[in-house]
C-alpha positions as CSV (number, residue, x, y, z in Angstrom):
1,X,0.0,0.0,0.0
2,X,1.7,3.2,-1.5
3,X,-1.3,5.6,0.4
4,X,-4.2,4.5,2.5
5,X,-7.7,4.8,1.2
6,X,-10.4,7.6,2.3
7,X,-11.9,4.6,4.0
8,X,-8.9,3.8,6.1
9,X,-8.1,7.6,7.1
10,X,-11.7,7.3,8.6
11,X,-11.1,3.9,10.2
12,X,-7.9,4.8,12.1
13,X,-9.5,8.8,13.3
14,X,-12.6,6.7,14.2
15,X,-10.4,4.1,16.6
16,X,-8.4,7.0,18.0
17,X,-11.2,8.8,19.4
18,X,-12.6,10.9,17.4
19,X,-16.4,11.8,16.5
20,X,-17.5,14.1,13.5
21,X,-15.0,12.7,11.2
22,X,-14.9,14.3,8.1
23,X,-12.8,14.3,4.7
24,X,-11.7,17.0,2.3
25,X,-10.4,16.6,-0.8
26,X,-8.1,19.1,-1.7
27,X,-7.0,20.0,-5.4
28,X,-6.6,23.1,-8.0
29,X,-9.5,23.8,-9.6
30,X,-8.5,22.5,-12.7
31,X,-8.7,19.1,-11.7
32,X,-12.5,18.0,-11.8
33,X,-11.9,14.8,-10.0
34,X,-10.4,13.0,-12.8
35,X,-8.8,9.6,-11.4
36,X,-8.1,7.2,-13.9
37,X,-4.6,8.5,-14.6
38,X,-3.2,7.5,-11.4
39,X,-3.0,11.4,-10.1
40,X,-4.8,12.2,-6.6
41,X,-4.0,15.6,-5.3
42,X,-5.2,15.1,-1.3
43,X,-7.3,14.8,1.1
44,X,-7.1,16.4,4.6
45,X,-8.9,14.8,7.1
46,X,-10.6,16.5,11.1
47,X,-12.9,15.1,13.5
48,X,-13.0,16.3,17.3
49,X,-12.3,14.3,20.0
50,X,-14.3,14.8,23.2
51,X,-12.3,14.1,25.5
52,X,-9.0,14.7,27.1
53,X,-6.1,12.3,27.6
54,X,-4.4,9.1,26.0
55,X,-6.3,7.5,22.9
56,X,-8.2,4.6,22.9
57,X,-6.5,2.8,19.8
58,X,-3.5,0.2,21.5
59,X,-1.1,0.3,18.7
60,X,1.6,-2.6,18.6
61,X,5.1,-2.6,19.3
62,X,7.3,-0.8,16.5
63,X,9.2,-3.2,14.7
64,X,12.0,-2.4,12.0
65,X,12.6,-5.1,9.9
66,X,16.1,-4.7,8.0
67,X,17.0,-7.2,5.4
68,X,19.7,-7.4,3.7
69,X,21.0,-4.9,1.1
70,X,21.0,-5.3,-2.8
71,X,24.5,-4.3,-3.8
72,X,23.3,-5.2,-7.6
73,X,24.8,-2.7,-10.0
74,X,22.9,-3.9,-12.4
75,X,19.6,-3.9,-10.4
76,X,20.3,-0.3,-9.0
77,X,20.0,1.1,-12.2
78,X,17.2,-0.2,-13.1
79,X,15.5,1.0,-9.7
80,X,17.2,4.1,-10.6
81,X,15.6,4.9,-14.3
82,X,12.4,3.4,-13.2
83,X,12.1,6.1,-10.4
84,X,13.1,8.3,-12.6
85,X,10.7,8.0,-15.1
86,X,7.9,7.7,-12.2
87,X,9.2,10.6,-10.8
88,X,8.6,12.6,-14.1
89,X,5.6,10.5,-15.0
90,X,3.9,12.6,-11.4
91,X,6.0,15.7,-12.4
92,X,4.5,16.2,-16.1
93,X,1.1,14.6,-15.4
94,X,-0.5,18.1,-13.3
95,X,1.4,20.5,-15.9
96,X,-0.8,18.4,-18.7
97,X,-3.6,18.9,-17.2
98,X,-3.6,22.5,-16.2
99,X,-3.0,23.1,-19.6
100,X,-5.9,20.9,-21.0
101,X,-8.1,22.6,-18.5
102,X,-6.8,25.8,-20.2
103,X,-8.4,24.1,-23.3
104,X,-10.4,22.1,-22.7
105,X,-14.3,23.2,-22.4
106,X,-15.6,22.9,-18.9
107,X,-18.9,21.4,-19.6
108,X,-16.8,18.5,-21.6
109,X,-16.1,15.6,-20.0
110,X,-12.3,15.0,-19.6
């Protein structure tokens, strides 16, 4: 799991405490809730808790598991170009569509 779902954020506010939960999602205007091309802006999520003091949700113990480290030349640079191109991919995907919204009709779908 790269990001937890809107479901999820819920979930865990929920277990901690708090009532009134609520989700936002936050994006330019120029967006118009387009998902299918991977891209989600944000969401910010609030709820209030009513009372004082330690949280109800009992986490367990933090764990680090290390393994062992790829020393693969061969396999570092291909790591390397792929989060490189993914890293351009989420770079050149907002600037697209700012300028397709600049286009675009609003009343089209995108």
């Amino acid at each position: 799991m790269l990001f937890p779902t809107e479901e999820e954020y819920v979930e865990w506010f929920t277990k901690a405490g708090f009532v009134d939960v609520k989700i936002k999602r936050i994006g330019p205007s120029w967006y118009r809730g387009v998902r299918r091309h991977g891209l989600i802006m944000g969401c910010s999520v609030t709820g209030v808790k009513p009372k004082a003091g330690e949280s109800p949700l009992v986490m367990g113990p933090k764990e680090e598991v290390s393994g062992s480290m790829n020393t693969n030349p061969i396999s570092f640079l291909f790591r390397l170009m792929l989060g490189t191109a993914a890293g351009f991919w989420y770079f050149i995907l907002p600037v697209y569509f700012y300028l397709k919204n600049l286009v675009w009709p609003k009343n089209w779908p995108m």
